[in-house]
DOMAR-124410 format. One record per residue (C-alpha): residue in three letters; x, z, y. Coordinates in steps of 0.05 Angstrom, whole numbers. Each point is the difference from the previous one (the first is absolute). Example, Ala and Ser with C-alpha at 12.3 -4.5 7.8 and 13.67 -1.06 7.14 Angstrom:
  type      px      pz      py
   ALA     246     156     -90
   SER      27     -13      69
***
This chain:
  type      px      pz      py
   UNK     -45    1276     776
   UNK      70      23      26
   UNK      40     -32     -56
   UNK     -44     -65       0
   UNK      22     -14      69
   UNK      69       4     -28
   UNK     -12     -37     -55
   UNK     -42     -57      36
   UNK      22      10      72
   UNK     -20     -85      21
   UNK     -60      19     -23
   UNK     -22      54      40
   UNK      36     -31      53
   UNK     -40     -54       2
   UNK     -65      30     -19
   UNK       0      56      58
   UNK      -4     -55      48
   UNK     -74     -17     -37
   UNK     -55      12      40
   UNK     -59      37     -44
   UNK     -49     -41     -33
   UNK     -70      14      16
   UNK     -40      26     -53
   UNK     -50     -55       1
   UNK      10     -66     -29
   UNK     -21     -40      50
   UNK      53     -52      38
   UNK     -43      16      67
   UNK       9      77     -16
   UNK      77      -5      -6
   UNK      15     -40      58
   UNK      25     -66     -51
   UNK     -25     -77       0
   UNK     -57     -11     -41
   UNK      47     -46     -35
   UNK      55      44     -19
   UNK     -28      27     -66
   UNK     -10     -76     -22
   UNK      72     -20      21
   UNK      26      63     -45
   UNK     -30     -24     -48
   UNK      16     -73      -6
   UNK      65       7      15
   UNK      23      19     -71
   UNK     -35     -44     -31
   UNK      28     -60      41
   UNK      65      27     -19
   UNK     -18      -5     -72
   UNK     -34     -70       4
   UNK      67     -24      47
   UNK      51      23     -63
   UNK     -39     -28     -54
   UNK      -5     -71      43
   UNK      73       9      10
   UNK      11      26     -74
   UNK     -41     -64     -31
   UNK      30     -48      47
   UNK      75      29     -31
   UNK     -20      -8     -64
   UNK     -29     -75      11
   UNK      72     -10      42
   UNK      37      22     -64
   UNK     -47     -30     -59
   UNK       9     -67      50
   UNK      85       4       2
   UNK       0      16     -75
   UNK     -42     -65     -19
   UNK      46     -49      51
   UNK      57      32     -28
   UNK      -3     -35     -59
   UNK      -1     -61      43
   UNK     -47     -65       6
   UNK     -13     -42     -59
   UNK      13     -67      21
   UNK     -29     -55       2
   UNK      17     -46     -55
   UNK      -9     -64      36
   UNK      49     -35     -38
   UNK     -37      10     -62
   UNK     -70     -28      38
   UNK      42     -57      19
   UNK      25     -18     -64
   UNK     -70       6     -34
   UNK     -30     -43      58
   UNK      55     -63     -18
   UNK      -8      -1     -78
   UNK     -15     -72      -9
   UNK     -65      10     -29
   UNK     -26      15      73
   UNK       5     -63      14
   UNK     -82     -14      17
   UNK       5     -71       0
   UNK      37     -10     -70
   UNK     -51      54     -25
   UNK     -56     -41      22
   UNK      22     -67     -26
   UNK      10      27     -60
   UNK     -59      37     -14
   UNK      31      65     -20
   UNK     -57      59     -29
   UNK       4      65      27
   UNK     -20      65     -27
   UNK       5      65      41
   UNK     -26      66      -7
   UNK      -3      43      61
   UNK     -25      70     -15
   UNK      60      18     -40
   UNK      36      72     -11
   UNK      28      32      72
   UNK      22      65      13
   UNK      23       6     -64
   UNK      77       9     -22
   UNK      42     -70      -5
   UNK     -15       4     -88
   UNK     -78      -4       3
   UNK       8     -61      44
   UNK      57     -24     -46
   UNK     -43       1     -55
   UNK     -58     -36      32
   UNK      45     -49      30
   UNK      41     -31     -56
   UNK     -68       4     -49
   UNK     -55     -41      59
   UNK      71     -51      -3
   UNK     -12     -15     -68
   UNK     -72      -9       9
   UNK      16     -51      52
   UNK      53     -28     -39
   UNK     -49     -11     -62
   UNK     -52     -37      48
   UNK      46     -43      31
   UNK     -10      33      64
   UNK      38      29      62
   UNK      -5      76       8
   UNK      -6      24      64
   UNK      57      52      11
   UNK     -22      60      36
   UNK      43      48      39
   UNK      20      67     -23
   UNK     -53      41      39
   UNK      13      74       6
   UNK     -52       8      59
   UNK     -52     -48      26
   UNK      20      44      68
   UNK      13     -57      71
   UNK      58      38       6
   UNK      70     -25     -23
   UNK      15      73     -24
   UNK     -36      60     -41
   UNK      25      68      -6
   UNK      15      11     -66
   UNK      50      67     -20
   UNK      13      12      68
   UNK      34     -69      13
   UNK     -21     -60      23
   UNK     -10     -59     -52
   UNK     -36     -71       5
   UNK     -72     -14      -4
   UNK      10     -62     -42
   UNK      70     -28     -26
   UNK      -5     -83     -21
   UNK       6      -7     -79
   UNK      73     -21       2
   UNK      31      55      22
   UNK     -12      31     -67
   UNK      -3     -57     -46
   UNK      15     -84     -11
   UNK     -25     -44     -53
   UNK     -73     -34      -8
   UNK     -41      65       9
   UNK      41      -7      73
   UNK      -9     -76      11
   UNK      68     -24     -35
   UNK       5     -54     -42
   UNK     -37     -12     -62
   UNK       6     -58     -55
   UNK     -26     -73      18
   UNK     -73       4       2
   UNK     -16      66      21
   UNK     -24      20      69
   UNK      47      55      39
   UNK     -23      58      33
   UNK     -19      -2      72
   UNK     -20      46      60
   UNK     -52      36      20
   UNK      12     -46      78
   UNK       5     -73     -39
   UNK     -60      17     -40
   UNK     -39      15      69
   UNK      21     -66      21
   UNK     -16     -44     -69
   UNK     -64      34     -20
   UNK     -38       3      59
   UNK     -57      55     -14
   UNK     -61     -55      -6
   UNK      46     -28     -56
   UNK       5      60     -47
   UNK     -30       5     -59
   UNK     -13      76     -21
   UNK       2      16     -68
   UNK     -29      89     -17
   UNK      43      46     -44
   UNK     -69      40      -8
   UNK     -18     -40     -74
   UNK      69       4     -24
   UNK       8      38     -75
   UNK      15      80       7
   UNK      47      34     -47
   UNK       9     -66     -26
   UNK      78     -25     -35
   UNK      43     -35      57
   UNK     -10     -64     -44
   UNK     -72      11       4
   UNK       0      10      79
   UNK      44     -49      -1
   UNK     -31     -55     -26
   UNK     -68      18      38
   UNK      41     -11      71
   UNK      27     -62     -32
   UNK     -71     -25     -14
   UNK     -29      17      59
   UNK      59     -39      46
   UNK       1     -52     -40
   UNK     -69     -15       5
   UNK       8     -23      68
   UNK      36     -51      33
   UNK      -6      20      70
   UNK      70      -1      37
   UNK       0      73      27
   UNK     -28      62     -37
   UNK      -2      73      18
   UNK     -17      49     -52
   UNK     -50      61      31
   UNK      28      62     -34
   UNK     -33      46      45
   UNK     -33      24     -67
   UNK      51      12     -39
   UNK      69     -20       1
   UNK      20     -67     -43
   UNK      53      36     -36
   UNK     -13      75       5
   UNK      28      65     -25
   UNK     -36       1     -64
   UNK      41     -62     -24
   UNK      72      18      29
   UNK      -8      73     -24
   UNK     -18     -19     -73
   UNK      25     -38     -60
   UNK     -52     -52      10
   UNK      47     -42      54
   UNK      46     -10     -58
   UNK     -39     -52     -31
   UNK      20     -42      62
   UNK      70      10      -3
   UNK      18     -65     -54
   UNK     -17     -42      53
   UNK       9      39      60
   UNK      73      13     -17
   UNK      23     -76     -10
   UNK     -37     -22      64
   UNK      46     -11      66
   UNK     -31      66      22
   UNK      42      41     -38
   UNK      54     -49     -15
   UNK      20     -15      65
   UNK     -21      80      39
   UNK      50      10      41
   UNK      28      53      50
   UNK      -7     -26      74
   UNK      70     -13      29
   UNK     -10      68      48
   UNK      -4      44     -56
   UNK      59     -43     -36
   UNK      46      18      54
   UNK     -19      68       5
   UNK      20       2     -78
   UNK      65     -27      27
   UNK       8      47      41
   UNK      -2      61     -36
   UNK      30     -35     -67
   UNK      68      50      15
   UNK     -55      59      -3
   UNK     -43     -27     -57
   UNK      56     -12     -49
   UNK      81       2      46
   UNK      32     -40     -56
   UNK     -53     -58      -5
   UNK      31     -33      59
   UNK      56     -31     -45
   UNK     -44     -27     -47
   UNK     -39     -44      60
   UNK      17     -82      -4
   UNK      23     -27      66
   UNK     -56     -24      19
   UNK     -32      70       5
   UNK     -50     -10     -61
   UNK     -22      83     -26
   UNK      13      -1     -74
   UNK     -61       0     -38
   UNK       5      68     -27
   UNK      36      65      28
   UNK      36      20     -54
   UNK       8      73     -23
   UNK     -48      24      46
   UNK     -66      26     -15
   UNK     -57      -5      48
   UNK     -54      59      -8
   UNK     -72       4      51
   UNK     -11      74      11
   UNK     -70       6      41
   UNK     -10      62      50
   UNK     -44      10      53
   UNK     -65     -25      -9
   UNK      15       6     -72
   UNK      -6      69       8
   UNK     -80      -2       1
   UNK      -4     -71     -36
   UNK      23      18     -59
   UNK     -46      62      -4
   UNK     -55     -51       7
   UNK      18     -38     -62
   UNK     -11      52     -39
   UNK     -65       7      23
   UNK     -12     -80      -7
   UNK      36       0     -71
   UNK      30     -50      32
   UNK      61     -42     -48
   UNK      57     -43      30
   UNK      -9     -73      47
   UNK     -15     -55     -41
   UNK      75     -35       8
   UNK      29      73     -19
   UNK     -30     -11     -71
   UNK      27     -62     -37
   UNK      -2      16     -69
   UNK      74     -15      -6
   UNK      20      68      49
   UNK      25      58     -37
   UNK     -36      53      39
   UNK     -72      11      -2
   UNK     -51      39      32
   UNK     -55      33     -36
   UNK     -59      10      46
   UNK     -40      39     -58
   UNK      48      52      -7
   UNK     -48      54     -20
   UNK      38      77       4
   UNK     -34      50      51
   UNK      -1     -24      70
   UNK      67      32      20
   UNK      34     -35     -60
   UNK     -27     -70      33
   UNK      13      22      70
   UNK      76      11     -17
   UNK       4     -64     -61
   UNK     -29     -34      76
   UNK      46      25      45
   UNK      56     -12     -52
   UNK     -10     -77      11
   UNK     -24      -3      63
   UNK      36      60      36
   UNK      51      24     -35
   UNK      52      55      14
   UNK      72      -6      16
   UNK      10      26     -80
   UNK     -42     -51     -24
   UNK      27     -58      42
   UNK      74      21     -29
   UNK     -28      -3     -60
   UNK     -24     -64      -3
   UNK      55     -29      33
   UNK      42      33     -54
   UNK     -42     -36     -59
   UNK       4     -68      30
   UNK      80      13      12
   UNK      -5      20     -73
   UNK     -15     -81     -16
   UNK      38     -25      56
   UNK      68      39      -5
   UNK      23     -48      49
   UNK     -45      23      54
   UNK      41      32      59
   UNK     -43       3      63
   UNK     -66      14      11
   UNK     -46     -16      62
   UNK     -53      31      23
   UNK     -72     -39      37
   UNK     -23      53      31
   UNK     -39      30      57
   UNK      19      66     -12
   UNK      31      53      46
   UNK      72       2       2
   UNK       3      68     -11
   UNK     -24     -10     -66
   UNK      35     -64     -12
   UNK      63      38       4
   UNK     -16      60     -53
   UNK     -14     -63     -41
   UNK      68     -35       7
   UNK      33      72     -16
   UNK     -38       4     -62
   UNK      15     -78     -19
   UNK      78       5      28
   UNK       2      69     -55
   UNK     -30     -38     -49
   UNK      49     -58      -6
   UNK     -22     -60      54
   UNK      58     -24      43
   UNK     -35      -7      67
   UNK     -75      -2      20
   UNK     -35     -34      58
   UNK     -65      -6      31
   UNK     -54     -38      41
   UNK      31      55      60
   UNK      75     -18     -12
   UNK     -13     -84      20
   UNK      17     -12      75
   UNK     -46     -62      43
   UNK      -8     -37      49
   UNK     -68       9      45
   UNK     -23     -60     -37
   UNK      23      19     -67
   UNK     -30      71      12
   UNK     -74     -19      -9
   UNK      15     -43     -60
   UNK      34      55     -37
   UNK     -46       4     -55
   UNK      19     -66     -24
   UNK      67      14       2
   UNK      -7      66     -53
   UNK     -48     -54     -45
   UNK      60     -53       3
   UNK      43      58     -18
   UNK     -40      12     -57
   UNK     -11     -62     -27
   UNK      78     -19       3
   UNK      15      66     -39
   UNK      20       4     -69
   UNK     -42      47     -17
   UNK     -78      18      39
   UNK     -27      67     -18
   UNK     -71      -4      40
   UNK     -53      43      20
   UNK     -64     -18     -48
   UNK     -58      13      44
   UNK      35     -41      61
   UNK     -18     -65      28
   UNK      71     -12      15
   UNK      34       0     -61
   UNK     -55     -35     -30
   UNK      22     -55      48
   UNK      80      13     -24
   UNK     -26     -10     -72
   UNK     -31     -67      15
   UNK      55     -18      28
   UNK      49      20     -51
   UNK     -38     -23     -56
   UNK     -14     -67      29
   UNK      82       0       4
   UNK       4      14     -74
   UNK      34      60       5
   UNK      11      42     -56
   UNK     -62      33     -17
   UNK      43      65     -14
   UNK      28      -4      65
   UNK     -73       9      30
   UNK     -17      81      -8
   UNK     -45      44      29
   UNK      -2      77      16
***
């Protein structure tokens, strides 16, 4: 007792000036409030509940900084603008001369910019084939009323207008003499009033069927009618779906498809031009010398090859087409490529999970490797960038292994610098990359360099210049 007084003395101190507590329990009994056993007892636990308020509210402060720190997406009204005074918004020229219309309004959203691509440039032709207008549709990433969804912890848009990614017919440029172009969504609200639509179903169209097959149906069934405004209900299934871009079958279309203005006139939009101006010093530092005064990109980057290395949510996708047996995008396999995919590769399971993973996820080794065969028929090849949406971590063990390996210099999508504008666009930037490069290793199982491959091939590129992983 002695030495804990000397150990403790506040204590006993303090607790000698206690006055007993009576042996019953009772508040009456020791002379206390009947409320005082209540108030010891809440007490703590309003503490608790005060510091986790206060500890949520932090973290929402925090969470809420981090997301405005990456700023406001703006607002693109100059892009609105210029869509809203293409001439063929003009509502009294369109009426005098009795243009057709065709739109179709339940299209992809929330999807990346590729699987709208894809739908896009492909519903264009259809309309170009029937002598009709297409409807162009925004790029919808959320049907959300606000401007802004969080997305990565930053802010981006909830829609972007068309041309900010792309120009051309699919975008409502100019077309030959005697085709329609492309209008929006707002003009088609004002031309074809809802009493005069005619509605045509997607529900009886052919499944599984060859794109000249589906084709021709939709060509049938629109040109059956002469009404002035049609909208296709694809609430059943889509017009063009995954089935037909994800298999050889859309090849059968491409004879055609590739000579129309579609393709022949695609072009970049002039935001994701300049941002390809921008960062030509990064891209490729000596190009600048070969540029005509009037500012014109060459054609092709020379000496550079451009390679798509998926992470991310390629981490789990690619798992899942082994389970689907899944086989490269229909635009990845023109017979003419020199790399091809075989979906029926038949070892034990963790054979096919790694001859998977080879070509859809493949190692820093077997990236070098690749990049060292293709170098093997294009000595000339000095550079090499990188579409990517990797870490940059890992990006940089990768530019170790390439820079030891022989390559001058390597970039990637996380080296290019933008504006706010450009920033949202930059996608499109990496594809125009890619299509300008000499040489386009792509990732087989990807929508987006099944859209690089159209493009390129459309372009007549070298069909050895056109590999895949």
């Amino acid at each position: 007792m002695r030495l804990s007084r000397r150990l403790w003395p506040r204590f006993w101190s303090s607790s000698a000036r206690y006055t007993p507590i009576a042996t019953s329990s009772s508040p009456r009994n020791s002379g206390l409030p009947l409320s005082y056993d209540k108030r010891r007892c809440t007490q703590p636990r309003r503490l608790i509940v005060q510091r986790t308020i206060y500890a949520c509210a932090a973290i929402l402060t925090l969470l809420s900084l981090g997301v405005l720190s990456s700023g406001i997406p703006p607002s693109y009204s100059n892009i609105w603008h210029y869509e809203k005074l293409l001439p063929q918004h003009n509502l009294t020229e369109a009426l005098v001369q009795n243009r057709r219309y065709l739109r179709i309004p339940n299209r992809v959203t929330g999807h990346g910019l590729n699987n709208v691509l894809q739908e896009s440039v492909l519903l264009s032709y259809l309309a170009y084939r029937t002598q009709r207008a297409l409807v162009f549709e925004d790029y919808t990433w959320s049907h959300s009323l606000s401007p802004y969804v969080i997305y990565d912890f930053s802010l981006r848009p909830s829609r972007l207008p068309l041309n900010a990614f792309i120009s051309g017919p699919s975008a409502g440029g100019a077309v030959p003499p005697g085709s329609e172009r492309a209008v929006n969504a707002a003009f088609w609200e004002s031309i074809c009033p809802a009493e005069s639509r005619h509605t045509i179903s997607s529900a009886d169209q052919p499944k599984y069927a060859e794109g000249n097959v589906l084709f021709d149906w939709w060509m049938s069934q629109l040109g059956a009618t002469q009404e002035r405004c049609v909208e296709i209900d694809s609430r059943s299934q889509p017009v063009f779906d995954h089935n037909l871009f994800g298999g050889p079958q859309i090849l059968s279309l491409w004879e055609g498809f590739s000579k129309s203005p579609i393709l022949a006139d695609f072009a970049w939009s002039r935001l994701v031009e300049s941002a390809l101006n921008r960062n030509l010093p990064i891209i490729q530092p000596g190009v600048r010398k070969y540029l005509s005064q009037d500012g014109v990109l060459p054609s092709t980057f020379s000496n550079l090859v451009a390679v798509h290395i998926r992470r991310g949510d390629f981490k789990r996708h690619c798992y899942r087409m082994v389970g689907w047996s899944a086989n490269y995008m229909g635009f990845n396999r023109f017979p003419q490529f020199l790399d091809t995919f075989n979906s029926s590769f038949d070892e034990d399971q963790h054979a096919r999970i790694q001859y998977y993973l080879q070509h859809c996820l493949p190692s820093v080794e077997q990236i070098v490797e690749k990049l060292r065969i293709v170098r093997r028929a294009n000595p000339h090849l000095k550079e090499v960038y990188v579409l990517t949406n990797g870490w940059r971590w890992w990006l940089n063990g990768l530019k170790a292994a390439l820079l030891e390996d022989g390559w001058d210099d390597m970039k990637s999508s996380l080296d290019l610098t933008f504006d706010p504008e450009q920033k949202h666009v930059a996608m499109a930037v990496d594809m125009a990359i890619a299509e300008k490069a000499e040489v386009f290793i792509g990732n087989g199982f990807s929508s987006l360099t099944s859209n690089i491959m159209m493009l390129r091939v459309s372009k007549d590129v070298d069909p050895s210049t056109n590999r895949l992983l």
